[in-house]
C-alpha positions as CSV (number, residue, x, y, z in Angstrom):
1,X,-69.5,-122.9,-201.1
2,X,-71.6,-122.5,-198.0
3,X,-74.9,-123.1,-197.3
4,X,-76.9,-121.0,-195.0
5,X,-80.9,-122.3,-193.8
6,X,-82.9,-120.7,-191.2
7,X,-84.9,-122.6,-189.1
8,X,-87.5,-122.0,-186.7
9,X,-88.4,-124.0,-183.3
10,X,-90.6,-125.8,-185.2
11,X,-87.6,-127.1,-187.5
12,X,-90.0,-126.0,-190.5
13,X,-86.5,-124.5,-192.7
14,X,-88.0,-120.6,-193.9
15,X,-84.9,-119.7,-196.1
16,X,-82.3,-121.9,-197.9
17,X,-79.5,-120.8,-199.8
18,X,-79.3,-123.7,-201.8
19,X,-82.9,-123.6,-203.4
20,X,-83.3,-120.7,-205.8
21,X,-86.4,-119.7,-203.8
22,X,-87.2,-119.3,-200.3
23,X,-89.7,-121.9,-198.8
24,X,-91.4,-119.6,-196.8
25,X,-93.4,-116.4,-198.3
26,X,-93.8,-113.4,-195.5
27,X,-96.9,-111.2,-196.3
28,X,-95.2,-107.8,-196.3
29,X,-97.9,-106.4,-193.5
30,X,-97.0,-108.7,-191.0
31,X,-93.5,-108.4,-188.3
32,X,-92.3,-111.7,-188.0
33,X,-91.2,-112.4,-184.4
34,X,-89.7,-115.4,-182.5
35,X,-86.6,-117.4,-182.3
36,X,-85.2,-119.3,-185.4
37,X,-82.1,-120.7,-186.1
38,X,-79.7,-120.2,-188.7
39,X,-77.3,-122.7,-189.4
40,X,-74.3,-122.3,-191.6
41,X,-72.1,-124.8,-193.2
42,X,-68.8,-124.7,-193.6
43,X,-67.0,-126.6,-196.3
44,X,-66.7,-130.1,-194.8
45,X,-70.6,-130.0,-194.1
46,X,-70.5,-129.2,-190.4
47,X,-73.5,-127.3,-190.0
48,X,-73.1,-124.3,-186.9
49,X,-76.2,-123.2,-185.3
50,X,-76.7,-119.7,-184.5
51,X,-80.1,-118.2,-182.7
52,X,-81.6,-115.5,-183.9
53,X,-84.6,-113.5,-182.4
54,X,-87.0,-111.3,-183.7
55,X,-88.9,-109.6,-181.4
């Protein structure tokens, strides 16, 4: 199975697909904008980075 984790610049990881929970908690009132990175790993646990931004 694959794992997904996004990241932001910071490296602090906001979601992981592997914990039941996310580690980050977004107050519903507030956009969250910036660049993070999601990396997905494939089977052999190569991790590809992909950048997402929220502006």
């Amino acid at each position: 199975m694959s794992q997904v984790q996004i990241v932001d610049v910071q490296g602090h990881i906001l979601y992981d697909s592997k914990k039941e929970l996310s580690t980050y908690v977004i107050p519903t009132n507030q956009w969250l904008k910036g660049i993070y990175f999601m990396s997905t790993m494939d089977d052999s646990g190569r991790p590809y980075y992909h950048k997402v931004v929220i502006e």
